[in-house]
C-alpha positions as CSV (number, residue, x, y, z in Angstrom):
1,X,53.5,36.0,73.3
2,X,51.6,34.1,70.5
3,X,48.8,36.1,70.5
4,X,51.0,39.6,70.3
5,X,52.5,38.1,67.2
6,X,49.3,37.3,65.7
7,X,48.0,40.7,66.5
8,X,50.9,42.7,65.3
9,X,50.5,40.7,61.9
10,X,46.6,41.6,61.6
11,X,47.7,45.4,62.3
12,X,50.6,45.2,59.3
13,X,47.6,43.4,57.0
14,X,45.3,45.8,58.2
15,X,47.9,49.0,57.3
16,X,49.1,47.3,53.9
17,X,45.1,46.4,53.0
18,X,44.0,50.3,53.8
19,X,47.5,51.9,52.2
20,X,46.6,49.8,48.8
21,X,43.2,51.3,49.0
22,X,44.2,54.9,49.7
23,X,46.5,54.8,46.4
24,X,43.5,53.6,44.2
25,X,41.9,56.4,41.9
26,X,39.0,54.7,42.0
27,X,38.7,54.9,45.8
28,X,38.4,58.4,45.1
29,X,35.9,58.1,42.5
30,X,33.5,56.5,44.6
31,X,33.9,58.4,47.3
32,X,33.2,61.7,45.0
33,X,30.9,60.2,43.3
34,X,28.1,60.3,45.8
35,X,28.7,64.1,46.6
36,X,28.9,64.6,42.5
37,X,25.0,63.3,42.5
38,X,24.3,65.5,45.5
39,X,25.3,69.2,43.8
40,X,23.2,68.1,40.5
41,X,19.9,67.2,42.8
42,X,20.8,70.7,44.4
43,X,21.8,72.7,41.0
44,X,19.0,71.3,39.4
45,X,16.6,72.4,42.0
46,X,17.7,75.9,42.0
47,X,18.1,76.2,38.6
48,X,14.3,75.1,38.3
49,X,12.8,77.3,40.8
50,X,9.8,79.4,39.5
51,X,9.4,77.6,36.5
52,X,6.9,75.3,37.8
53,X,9.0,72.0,37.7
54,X,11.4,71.0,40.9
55,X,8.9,73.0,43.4
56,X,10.5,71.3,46.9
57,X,13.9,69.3,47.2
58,X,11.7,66.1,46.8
59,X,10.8,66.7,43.5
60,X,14.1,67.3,42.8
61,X,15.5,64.3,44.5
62,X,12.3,62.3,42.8
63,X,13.7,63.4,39.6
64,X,17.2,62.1,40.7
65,X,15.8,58.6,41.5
66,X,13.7,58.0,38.2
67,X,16.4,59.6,35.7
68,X,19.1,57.9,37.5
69,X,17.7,54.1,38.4
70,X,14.9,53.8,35.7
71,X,16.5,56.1,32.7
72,X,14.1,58.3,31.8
73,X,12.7,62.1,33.2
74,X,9.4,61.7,34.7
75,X,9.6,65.6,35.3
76,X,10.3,68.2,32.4
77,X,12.9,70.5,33.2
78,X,13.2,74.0,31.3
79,X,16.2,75.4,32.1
80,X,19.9,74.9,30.4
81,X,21.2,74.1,33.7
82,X,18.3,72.0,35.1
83,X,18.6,70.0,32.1
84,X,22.0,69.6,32.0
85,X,22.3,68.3,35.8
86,X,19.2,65.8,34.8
87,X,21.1,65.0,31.8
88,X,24.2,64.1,34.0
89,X,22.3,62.0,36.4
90,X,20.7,60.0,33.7
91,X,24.1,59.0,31.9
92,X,25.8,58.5,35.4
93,X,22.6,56.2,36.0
94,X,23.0,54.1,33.0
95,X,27.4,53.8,33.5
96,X,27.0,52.8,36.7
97,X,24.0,49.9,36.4
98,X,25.6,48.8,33.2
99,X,29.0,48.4,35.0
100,X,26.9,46.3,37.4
101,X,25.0,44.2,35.0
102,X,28.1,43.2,33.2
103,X,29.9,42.7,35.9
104,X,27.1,40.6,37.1
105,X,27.2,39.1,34.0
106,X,30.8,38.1,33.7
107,X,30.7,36.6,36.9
108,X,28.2,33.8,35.7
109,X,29.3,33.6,32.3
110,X,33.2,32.9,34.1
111,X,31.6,30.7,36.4
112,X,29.9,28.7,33.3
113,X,33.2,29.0,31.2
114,X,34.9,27.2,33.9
115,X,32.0,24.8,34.4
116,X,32.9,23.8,30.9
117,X,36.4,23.8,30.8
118,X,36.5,21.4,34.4
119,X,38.1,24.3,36.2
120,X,35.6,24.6,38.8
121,X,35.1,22.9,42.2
122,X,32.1,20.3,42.3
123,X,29.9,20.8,44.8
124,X,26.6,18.6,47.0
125,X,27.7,15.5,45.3
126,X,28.3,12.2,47.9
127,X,29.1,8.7,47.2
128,X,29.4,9.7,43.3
129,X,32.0,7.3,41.1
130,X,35.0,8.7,40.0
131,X,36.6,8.3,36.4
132,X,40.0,9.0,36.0
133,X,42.2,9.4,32.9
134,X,41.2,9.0,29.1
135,X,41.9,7.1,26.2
136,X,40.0,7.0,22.8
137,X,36.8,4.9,23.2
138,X,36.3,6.7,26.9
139,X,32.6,6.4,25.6
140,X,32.3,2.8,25.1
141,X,34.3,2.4,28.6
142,X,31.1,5.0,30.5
143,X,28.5,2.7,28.3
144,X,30.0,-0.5,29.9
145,X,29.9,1.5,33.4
146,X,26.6,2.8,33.6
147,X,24.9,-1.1,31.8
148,X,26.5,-3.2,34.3
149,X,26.2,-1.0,37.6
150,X,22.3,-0.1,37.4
151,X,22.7,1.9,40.5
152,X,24.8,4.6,38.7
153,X,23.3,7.5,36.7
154,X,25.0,9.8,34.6
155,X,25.0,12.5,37.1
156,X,26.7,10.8,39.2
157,X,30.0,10.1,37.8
158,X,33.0,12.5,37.7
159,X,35.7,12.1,34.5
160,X,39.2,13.8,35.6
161,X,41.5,13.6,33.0
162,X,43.6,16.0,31.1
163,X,41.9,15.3,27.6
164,X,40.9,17.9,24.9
165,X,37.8,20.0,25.5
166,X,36.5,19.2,22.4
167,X,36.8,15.1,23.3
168,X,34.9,15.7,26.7
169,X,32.6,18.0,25.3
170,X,31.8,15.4,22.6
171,X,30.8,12.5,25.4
172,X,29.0,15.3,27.7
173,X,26.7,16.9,25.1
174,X,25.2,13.1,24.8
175,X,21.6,12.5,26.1
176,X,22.7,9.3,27.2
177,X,25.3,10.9,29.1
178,X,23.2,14.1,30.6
179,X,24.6,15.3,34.2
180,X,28.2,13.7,33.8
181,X,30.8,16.1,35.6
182,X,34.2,17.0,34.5
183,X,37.0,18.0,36.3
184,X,40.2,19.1,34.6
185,X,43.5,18.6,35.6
186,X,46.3,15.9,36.7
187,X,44.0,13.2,38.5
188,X,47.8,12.1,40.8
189,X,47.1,15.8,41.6
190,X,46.0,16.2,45.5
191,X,44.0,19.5,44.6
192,X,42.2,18.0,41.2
193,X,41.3,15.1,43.3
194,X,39.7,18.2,46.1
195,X,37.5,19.8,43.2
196,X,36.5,16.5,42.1
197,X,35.0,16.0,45.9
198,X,37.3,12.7,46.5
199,X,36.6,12.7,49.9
200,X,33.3,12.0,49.7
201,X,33.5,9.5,46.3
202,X,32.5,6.1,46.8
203,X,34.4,4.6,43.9
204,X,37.1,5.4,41.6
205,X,38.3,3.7,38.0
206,X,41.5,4.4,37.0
207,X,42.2,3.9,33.7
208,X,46.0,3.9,31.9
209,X,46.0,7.7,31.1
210,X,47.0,8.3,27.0
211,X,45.7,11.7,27.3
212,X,49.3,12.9,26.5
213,X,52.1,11.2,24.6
214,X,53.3,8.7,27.3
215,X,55.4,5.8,27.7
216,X,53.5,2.3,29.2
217,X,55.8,2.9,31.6
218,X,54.7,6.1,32.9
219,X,50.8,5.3,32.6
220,X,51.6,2.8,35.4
221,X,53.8,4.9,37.4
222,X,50.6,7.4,37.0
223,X,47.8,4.7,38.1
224,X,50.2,3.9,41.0
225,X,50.8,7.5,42.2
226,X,47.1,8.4,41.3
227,X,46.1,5.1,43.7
228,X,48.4,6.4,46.8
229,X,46.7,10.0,46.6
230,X,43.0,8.8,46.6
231,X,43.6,6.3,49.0
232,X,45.8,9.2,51.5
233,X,42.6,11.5,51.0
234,X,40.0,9.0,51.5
235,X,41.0,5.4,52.6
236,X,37.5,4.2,52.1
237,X,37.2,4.6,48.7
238,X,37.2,1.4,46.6
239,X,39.6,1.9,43.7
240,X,40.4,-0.5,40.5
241,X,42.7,0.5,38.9
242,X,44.5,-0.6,35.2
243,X,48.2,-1.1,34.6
244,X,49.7,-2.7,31.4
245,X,53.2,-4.0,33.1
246,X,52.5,-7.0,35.9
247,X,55.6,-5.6,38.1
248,X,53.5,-2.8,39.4
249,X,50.7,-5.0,40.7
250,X,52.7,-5.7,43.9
251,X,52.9,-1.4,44.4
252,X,49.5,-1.2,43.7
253,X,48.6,-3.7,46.8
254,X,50.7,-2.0,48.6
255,X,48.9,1.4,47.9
256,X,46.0,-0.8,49.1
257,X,44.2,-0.4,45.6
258,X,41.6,-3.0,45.9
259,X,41.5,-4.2,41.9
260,X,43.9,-4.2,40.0
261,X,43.3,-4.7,36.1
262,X,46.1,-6.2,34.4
263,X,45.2,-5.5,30.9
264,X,47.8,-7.0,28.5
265,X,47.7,-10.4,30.6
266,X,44.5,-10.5,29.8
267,X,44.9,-9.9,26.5
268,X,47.7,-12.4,26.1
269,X,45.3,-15.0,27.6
270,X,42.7,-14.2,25.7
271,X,44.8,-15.3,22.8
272,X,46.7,-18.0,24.3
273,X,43.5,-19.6,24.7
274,X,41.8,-19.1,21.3
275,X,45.0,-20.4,19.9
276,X,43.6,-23.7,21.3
277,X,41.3,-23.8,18.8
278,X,38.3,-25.7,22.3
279,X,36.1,-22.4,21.6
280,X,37.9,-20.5,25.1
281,X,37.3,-17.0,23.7
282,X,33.4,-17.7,23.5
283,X,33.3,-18.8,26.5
284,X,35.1,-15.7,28.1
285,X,33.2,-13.5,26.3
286,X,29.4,-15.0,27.3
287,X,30.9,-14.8,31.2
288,X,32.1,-11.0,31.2
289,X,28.9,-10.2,29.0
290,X,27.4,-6.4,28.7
291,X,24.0,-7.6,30.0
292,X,24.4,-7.7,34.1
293,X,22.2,-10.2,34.5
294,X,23.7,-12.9,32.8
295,X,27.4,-14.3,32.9
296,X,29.4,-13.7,36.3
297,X,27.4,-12.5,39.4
298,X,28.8,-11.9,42.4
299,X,26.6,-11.4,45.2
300,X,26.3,-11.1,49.4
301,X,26.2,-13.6,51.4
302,X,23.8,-13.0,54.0
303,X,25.1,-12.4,57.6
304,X,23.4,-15.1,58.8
305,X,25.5,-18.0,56.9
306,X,28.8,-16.7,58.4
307,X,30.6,-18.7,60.5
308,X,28.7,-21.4,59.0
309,X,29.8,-24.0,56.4
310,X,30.0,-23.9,53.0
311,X,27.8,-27.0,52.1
312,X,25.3,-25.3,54.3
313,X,25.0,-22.6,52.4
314,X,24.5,-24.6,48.9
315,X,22.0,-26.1,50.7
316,X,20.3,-23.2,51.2
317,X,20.0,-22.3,47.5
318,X,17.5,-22.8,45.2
319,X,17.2,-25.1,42.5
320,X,18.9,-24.6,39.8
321,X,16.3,-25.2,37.6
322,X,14.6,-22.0,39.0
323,X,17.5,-19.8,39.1
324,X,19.2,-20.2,36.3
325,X,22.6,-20.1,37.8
326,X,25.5,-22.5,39.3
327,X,27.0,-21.4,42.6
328,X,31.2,-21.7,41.6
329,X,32.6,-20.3,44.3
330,X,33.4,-17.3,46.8
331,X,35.2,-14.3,46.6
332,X,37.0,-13.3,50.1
333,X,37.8,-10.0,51.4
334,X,35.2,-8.4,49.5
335,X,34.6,-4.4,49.7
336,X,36.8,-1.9,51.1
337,X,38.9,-4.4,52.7
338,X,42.3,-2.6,53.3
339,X,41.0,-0.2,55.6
340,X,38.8,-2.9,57.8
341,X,42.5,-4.9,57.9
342,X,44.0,-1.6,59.1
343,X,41.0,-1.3,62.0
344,X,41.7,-4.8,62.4
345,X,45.8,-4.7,63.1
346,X,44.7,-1.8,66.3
347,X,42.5,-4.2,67.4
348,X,44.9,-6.6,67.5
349,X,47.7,-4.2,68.9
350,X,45.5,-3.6,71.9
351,X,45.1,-7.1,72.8
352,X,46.8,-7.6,75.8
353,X,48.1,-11.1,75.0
354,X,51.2,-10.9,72.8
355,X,51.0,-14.3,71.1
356,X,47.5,-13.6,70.2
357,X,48.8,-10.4,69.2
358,X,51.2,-11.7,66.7
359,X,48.7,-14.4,65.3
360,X,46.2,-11.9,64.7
361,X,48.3,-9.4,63.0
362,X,49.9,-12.4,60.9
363,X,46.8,-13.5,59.8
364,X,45.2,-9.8,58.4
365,X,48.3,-8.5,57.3
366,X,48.4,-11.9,54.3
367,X,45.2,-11.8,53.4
368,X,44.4,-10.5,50.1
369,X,41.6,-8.1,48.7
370,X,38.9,-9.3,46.8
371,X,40.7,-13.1,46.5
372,X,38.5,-15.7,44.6
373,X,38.5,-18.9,45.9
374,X,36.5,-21.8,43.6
375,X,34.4,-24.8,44.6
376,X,35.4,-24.6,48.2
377,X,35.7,-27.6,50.6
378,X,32.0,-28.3,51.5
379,X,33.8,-28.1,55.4
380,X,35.0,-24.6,54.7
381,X,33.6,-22.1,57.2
382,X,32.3,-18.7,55.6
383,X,34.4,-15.7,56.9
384,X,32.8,-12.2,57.2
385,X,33.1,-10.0,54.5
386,X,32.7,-12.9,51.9
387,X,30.8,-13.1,49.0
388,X,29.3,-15.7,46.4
389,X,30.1,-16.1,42.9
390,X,27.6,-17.2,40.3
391,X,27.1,-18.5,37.0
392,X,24.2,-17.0,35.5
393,X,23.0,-18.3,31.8
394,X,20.2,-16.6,29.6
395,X,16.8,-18.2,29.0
396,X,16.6,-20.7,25.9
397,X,15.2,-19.2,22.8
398,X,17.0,-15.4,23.7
């Protein structure tokens, strides 16, 4: 019964497709227009016989195919009606590849318009990093990006905003910024997050969007919304994202967004602290420094120190005096831990013991992403997924 259905809908596409054809005048035109070029190769070959010029039907069709493809006679005609049919294939010749250059034409230069403009859908880009929403100083913000994360080149970040043309035009015409992609549009937008290739991005920032006249307010409710459609599309992208108001920080976990960038706390602390007048700000400033060798490190723990202690694993280390850095913690739940706590509730689901069940999905359901946790117990065993934060000071004399 289905398949009737589905038939007797191709058949009504089928009619309404061939009925809109039969009522175009150019359908008619280029069906004529075939038999049009047909009487001139025959007119002109009668018209030209006994003068020594068209002597068969293939000079006469020859004539056809140098007047009408290369625009030009490579046969002399002498009659008033010989010429006239040449002189009719050679303008027909020049309207029709003309319409097909510029057609041709338009098609790339649209194509490079919307290229431009961010309209276009990217395409053979994997595990690129998404930037999403603007602000003035967007190029100090892809400066900070691509010195601290020496595995991203410029080609490989997406911006998908709703800013001016001009303002992304300005960052993208850059050297230091050659091969960034831009996709236009609402980035809370399902089908803006498609042409930006979500799916298979690696990485997304979100940043509080000022790209129109908005409320604090409604940046937040944006980063929120923006975090549940990435995260819907691809749950194994890792996504920080910025908020101004601390309220929203609990929707944001719940979205599963695994940083979340609380940027007038930090500001206020930032103050608070200089207002002390013990030299904080300096301090703050040398840790989160531009250079990515220097100042906070966080690094892997290597799979063979888990389930192990953490005294063992200072141990391990070398010297300070060597290194140059001080071991001041771990930072749990590192990654794209959301989605390996969702694998890990099924696990647990399928258990068949039902206390253990309950334990288990206790214990990953209260964990938190990306959770630091500073000068551990030496007794304190080293989960999985667990990293190690650093110190890391610059040489004397630089």
């Amino acid at each position: 019964m289905i398949g009737k259905v589905n038939k007797q809908k191709k058949l009504k596409h089928f009619k309404k497709l061939l009925w809109a054809v039969l009522k175009n005048p150019l359908t008619y035109a280029v069906i004529a227009f075939p038999f049009l070029m047909l009487l001139m190769i025959q007119i002109a070959y009668r018209a030209e016989m006994g003068h020594d010029t068209l002597n068969s039907m293939g000079d006469s069709v020859w004539n056809f195919l140098i007047a009408f493809v290369a625009g030009y006679y490579d046969i002399c005609v002498v009659t008033p009606l010989g010429r006239l049919c040449s002189f009719v294939i050679l303008i027909s010749g020049i309207l029709v590849f003309s319409t097909i250059t510029g057609k041709i034409a338009s098609v790339f230069t649209e194509a490079q318009m919307k290229k431009d403009k961010g309209l276009g859908k990217l395409k053979n880009m994997n595990k690129h990093f998404l930037l999403c929403g603007w602000r003035p100083g967007l190029e100090r913000i892809l400066e900070f990006v691509l010195y601290t994360n020496p595995d991203i080149e410029p080609d490989q970040i997406v911006l998908v905003n709703e800013a001016q043309p001009e303002s992304i035009e300005q960052i993208t015409s850059q050297l230091k910024f050659k091969g960034i992609k831009y996709v236009a549009g609402d980035f809370t937008d399902a089908d803006v997050l498609t042409r930006a290739l979500v799916k298979k991005a690696e990485r997304a920032l979100i940043i509080s969007d000022q790209s129109k006249d908005a409320t604090k307010l409604a940046m937040d409710s944006k980063s929120v919304l923006s975090v549940l459609t990435m995260k819907n599309l691809n749950p194994k992208i890792y996504i920080a994202a910025e908020i101004f108001d601390k309220k929203f920080e609990n929707h944001l976990r719940l979205a599963h967004c695994d940083e979340v960038i609380l940027t007038a706390d930090y500001e206020y602390s930032l103050l608070a602290t200089a207002s002390s007048g013990k030299g904080y700000s300096n301090v703050i400033k040398e840790l989160i420094a531009e250079d990515p060798e220097t100042g906070i490190l966080i690094e892997e723990i290597p799979q063979s120190f888990i389930g192990k202690t953490y005294k063992e694993f200072v141990n391990s280390l070398r010297p300070i005096s060597e290194t140059n850095s001080v071991l001041i913690g771990l930072l749990l739940n590192t990654g794209n831990f959301y989605q390996r706590r969702k694998d890990a509730v099924r696990e647990a689901q399928k258990d068949p013991n039902v206390d253990k069940i309950i334990d288990n999905l206790v214990k990953v359901k209260t964990l938190k992403s990306n959770e630091p946790l500073f000068t551990p117990p030496s007794t304190f065993v080293i989960q999985p997924n667990t990293s190690a934060i650093f110190v890391k000071g610059k040489p004397l004399g630089e």
